[in-house]
N, C-alpha and C positions, 0 to 999 in steps of 0.2 A: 391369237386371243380367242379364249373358250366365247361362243355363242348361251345366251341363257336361256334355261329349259321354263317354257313359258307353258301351264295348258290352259288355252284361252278357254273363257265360260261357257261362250258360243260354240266348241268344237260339235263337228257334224250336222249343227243346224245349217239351214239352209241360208241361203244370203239374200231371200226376198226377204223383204223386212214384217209383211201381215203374216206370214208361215212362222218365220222365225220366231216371233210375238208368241203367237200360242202355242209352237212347239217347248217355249220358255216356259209358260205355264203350268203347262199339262207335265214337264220334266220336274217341277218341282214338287210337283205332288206326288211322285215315286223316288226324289234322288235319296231321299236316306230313311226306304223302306229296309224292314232285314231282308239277309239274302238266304234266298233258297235254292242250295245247289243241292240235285235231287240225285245228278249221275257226274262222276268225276273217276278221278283213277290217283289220286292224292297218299300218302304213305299215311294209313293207321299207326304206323308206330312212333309216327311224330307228337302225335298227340297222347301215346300211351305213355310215354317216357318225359317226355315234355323238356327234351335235353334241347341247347342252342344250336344252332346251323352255326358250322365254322367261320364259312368265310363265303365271299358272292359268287364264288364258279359253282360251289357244292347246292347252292339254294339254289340260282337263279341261271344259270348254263346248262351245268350237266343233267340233269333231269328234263329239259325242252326239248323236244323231237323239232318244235318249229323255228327252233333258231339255227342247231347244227345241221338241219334239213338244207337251209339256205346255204351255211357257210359250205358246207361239203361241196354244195352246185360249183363253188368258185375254187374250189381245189383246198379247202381249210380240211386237215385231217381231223378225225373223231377224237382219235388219240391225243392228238396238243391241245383241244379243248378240255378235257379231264372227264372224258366220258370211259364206263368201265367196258373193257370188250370179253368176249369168252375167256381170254388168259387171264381176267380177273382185275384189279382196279388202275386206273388209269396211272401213269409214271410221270404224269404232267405237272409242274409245279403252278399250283391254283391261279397264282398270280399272273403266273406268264401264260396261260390261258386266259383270263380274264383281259390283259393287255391285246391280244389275237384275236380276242372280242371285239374288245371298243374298235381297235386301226378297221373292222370289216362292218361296224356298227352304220357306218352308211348304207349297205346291201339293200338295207329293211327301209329306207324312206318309202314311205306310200302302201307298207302292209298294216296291217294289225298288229304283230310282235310288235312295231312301232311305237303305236299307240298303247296298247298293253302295259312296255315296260315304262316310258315315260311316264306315264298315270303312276309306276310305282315306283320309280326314282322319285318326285316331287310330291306325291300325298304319301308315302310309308316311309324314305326316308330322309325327306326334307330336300333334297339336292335341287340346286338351282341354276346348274349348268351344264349344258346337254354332252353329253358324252361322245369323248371323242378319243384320238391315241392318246392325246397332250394330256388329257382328263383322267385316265385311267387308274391311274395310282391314287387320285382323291378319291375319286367313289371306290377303290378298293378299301382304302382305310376307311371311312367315312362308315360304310356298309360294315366293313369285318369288327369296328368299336362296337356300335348300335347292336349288334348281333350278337354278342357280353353280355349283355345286359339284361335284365327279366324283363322288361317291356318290349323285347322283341321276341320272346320261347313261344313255342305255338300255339298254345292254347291264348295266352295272351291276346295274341294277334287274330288269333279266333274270333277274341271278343272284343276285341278294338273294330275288326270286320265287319260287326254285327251281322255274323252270319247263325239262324235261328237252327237250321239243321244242313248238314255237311254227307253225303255219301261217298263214301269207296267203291273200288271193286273188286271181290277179291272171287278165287276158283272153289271145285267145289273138292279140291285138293289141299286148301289155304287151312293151318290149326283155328285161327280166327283169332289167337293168344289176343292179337292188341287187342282188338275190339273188345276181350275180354277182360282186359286189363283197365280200357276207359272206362267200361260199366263198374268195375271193382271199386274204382279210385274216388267215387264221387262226385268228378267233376263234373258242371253241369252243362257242360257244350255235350252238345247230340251229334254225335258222330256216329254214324250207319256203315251196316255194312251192303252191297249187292250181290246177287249171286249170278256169276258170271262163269256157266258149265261151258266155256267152248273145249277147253283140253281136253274131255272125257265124254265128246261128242261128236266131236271133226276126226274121222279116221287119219285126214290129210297131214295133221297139225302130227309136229317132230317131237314131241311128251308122252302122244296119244296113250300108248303102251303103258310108258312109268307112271302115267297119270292114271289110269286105269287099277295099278297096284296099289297106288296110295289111296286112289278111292275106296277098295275095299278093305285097305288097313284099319280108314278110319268109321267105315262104316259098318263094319263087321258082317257084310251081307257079299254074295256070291254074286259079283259085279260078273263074269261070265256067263248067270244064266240071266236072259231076256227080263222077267218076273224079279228076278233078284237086282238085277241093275236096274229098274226103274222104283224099287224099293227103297236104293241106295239115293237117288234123287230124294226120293222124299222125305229120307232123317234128315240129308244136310240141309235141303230147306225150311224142315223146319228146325232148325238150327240157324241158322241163318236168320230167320225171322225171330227166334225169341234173343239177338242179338241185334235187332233195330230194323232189321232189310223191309221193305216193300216193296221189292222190285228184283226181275231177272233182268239180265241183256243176254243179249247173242248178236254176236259177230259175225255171221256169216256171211261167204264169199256173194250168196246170192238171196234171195229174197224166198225162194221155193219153200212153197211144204206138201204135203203130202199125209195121207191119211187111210195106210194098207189094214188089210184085213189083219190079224192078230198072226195069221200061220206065218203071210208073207213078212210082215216084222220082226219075227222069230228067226225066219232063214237070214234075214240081209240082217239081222245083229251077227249072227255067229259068222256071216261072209267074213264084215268089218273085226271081229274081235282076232278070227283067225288069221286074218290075212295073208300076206298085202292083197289088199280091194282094189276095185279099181277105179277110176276118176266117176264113173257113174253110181256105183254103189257110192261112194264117199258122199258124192253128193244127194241120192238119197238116202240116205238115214241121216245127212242133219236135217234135210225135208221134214222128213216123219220125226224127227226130233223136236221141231221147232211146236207143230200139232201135238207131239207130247207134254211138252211143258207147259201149252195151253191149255190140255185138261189139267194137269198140277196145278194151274192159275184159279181155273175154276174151285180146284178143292182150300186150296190156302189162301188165297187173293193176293199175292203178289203181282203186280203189273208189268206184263212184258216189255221191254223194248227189243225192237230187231234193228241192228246195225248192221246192213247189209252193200255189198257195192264197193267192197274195196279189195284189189288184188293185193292182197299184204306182201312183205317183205319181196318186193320187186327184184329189188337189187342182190340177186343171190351174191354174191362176194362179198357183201357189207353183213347179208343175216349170216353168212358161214364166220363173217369175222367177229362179228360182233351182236349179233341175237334180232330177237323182233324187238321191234318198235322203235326203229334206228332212223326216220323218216323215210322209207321207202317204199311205202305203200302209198298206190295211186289207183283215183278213181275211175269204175267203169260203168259202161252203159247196165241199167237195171230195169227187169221187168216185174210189175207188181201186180199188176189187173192178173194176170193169169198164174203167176207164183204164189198169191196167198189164194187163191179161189177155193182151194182144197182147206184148208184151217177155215175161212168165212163158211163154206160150206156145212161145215162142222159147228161153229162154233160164233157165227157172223152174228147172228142174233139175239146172244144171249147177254146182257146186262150187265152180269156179275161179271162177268172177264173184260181187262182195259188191255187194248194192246199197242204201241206205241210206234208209229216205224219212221226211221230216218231216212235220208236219201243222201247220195253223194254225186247225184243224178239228175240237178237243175231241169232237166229236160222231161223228166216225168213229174213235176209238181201240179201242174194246168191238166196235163193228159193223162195222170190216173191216181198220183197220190190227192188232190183236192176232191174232185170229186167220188173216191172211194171212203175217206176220211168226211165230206158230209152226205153221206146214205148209211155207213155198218154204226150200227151203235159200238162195237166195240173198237173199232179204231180210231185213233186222235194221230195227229200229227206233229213228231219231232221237231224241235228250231233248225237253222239251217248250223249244220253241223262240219266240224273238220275244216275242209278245203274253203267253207261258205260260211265261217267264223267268221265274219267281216261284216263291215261296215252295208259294200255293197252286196256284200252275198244275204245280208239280213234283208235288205231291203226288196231286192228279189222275190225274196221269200214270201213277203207279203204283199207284194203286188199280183203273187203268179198263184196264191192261194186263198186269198181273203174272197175273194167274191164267190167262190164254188163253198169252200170249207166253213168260212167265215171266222172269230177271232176264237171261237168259243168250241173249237175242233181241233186246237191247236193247245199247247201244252207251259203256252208260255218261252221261259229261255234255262239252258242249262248252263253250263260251263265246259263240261267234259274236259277236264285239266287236268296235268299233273305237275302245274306249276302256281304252287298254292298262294305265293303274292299276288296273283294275277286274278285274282277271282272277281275282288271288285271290281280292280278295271272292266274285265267282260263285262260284266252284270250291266257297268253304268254308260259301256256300249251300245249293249238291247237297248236299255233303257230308254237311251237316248234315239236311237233308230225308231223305237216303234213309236215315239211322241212325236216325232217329224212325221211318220206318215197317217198317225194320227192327224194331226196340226192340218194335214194336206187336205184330207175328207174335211173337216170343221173349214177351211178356205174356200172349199167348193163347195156348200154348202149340199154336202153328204150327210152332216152327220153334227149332231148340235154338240158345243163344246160339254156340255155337263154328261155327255152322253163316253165323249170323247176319254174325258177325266176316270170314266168309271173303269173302261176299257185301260186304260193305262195302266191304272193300279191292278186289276185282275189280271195283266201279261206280266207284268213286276212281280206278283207275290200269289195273288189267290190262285192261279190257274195253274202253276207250277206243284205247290201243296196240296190241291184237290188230285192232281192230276194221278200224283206218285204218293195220293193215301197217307200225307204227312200229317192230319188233324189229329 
């Protein structure tokens, strides 16, 4: 007999009953604010085309790095969930991956996917019985009907989300066609794009080269010479920006930058163009890359983020089989008080540039990301991201940084998804975390509830918008 998928009102409040009380409160005053997802990795051309999702593996499986992450751990192949690999799209029939889902659907008790998909089995498409082997074939039908239908096409569900403004990410390799096809169409959901230059700035990355051609395909500038490839940066951003962006990221392996004289940046571009470079040169010129985008920041104002701290595609046998972003990338220890000293050096003081940096790195939040993030004007600090999506990894988060940084140094919550049902649920995760530890300060009398209230809604909506230039 199926169990029924219940989500209690109470979830992740605390079980004192005076915390509980005002984390009650204070949650209602943000639960159905719009959402502002400022950085994401979501398909533009879902919303340019505005065609239906077939069936539940193609929506909500194959596109999650954090579900087949898990099943893989227990021996569940990529391939029998309907994920595509280098040879091209998977031979899985939808259904009997979605089956292979539910029987492993136990794995996730006690994570976030958990909680995520539940919040979108029961509020997006009614189901009211938790998923299980026995179950499988009803939420398949259930899901593949509802998914027919125009109340479930994306846009739609856009605005059933109430989500105010949505980011992508796309390279500086990308035509940008959708985004330009959602500006054409009229419709009035705000979908962004960001400009995300790692291919055609990481020597290390396996595009590097082909990315390098297309760069200058499309930008008609002599991406070989030094002058002319920092040229080409700045048509696609501004390109970029007069299609919604307000924002770069970069992904790099570490946190470094660097900021050489003009001759020495000349030589170590032609190293890396000419190559093979080597692991030191690689890693300085995204360095000096990262101080380069930060003056382009200064001249257009788009807001950095740095995502740094993660060894990507760990598992060579999985990226040779199957590409990046296959769940394999795991986090490592990151140094930031002395990695960015070169760009604050440069550029720590000056107003007009925002820069954003995340960690994958619990362990430098207290010891260099808080108190760096409240001294630079120009840095704020990223939610707790990736691996510390969670319940308790948020909660961390503001424990280990609120008294150095404080709330107002901080940028609010993102999403960082590319599993686009899931976006509320996140959202009403934060939500719900930062009013508990709100709730907690107002208990203790840290911090008067009206005080508390204001704080809630400025990590919900203002501090997000302010943060990524959305006004």
């Amino acid at each position: 007999m199926a169990h029924r998928l219940v989500l209690h009102e109470d979830r992740l409040f605390p079980a004192e009953p005076r915390i509980r009380a005002i984390a009650r409160r204070l949650y209602r005053e943000v639960a159905g604010l719009p959402i502002i997802s400022p950085h994401g990795h979501t398909d533009p051309r879902w919303f340019a085309a505005d065609e239906p999702w077939t069936n539940p593996t193609e929506l909500l499986l194959a596109p999650d790095h954090y579900l087949y992450r898990m099943l893989y751990s227990q021996g569940v192949s990529l391939e029998a969930l309907g994920v595509a690999s280098r040879r091209g799209p998977s031979q899985a029939d939808p259904r009997d991956a979605w089956r292979l889902f539910a029987r492993h659907f136990h794995l996730f008790r006690g994570t976030p996917s958990a909680l995520w998909l539940n919040h979108v089995f029961a509020t997006v498409f009614d189901i009211d019985v938790a998923l299980t082997a026995e179950t499988a074939d009803h939420y398949y039908d259930v899901i593949e009907a509802v998914l027919a239908t125009p109340a479930f096409r994306p846009r739609a569900l856009f605005e059933r989300f109430n989500i105010e403004v949505l980011a992508t990410t796309e390279s500086p390799t990308d035509s940008l066609e959708h985004h330009e096809a959602i500006r054409a169409s009229g419709w009035p959901g705000r979908v962004i794009t960001a400009y995300r230059p790692d291919p055609v700035v990481d020597p290390e990355h396996e595009q590097f080269q082909a990315a390098l051609a297309r760069f200058a395909e499309l930008t008609g500038e002599d991406v070989y010479d030094w002058k002319g490839y920092l040229r080409a940066h700045r048509k696609r951003r501004a390109e970029f920006s007069a299609l919604g962006a307000t924002s770069t990221d970069h992904g790099h392996p570490t946190a470094a930058t660097a900021d050489l004289p003009q001759s020495e940046a000349e030589a170590l571009f032609r190293r890396v163009t000419q190559g093979p470079c080597s692991p030191e040169d690689a890693e300085l010129f995204r360095a000096q890359m990262l101080t380069e985008m930060a003056r382009m920041s200064l001249e257009d104002g788009l807001v950095m983020q740095i995502h740094p701290g993660s060894f990507r595609n760990h598992n060579r046998w999985l990226f040779d089989a199957y590409g990046r972003d296959k769940g394999a990338d795991i986090p490592t220890r990151t140094d930031y008080v002395r990695a960015l000293k070169p760009l604050l050096d440069a550029f720590g003081n000056d107003t007009r540039l925002s820069v954003i940096v995340f960690t994958l790195d619990e362990s430098s939040y207290s010891r260099e990301l808080a108190p760096l993030a409240g001294h630079y004007p120009v840095l704020k600090l990223g939610p707790a991201w990736w691996f510390h999506d969670s319940p308790e990894g948020m909660r961390r988060f503001r424990e280990q940084t609120t008294e150095t940084a404080g709330f107002y140094n901080t940028v609010g919550f993102n999403d960082d998804t590319r599993a686009f049902l899931s976006i509320p649920a996140r959202h009403d995760v934060a939500r719900r975390i930062d009013c508990v530890f709100l709730a907690r300060l107002v208990a203790e009398h840290r911090m008067e509830e009206e005080e508390a209230r204001e704080v809630a809604i400025d990590l919900a909506y203002t501090l997000p918008k302010r943060a990524y230039r959305l006004d």
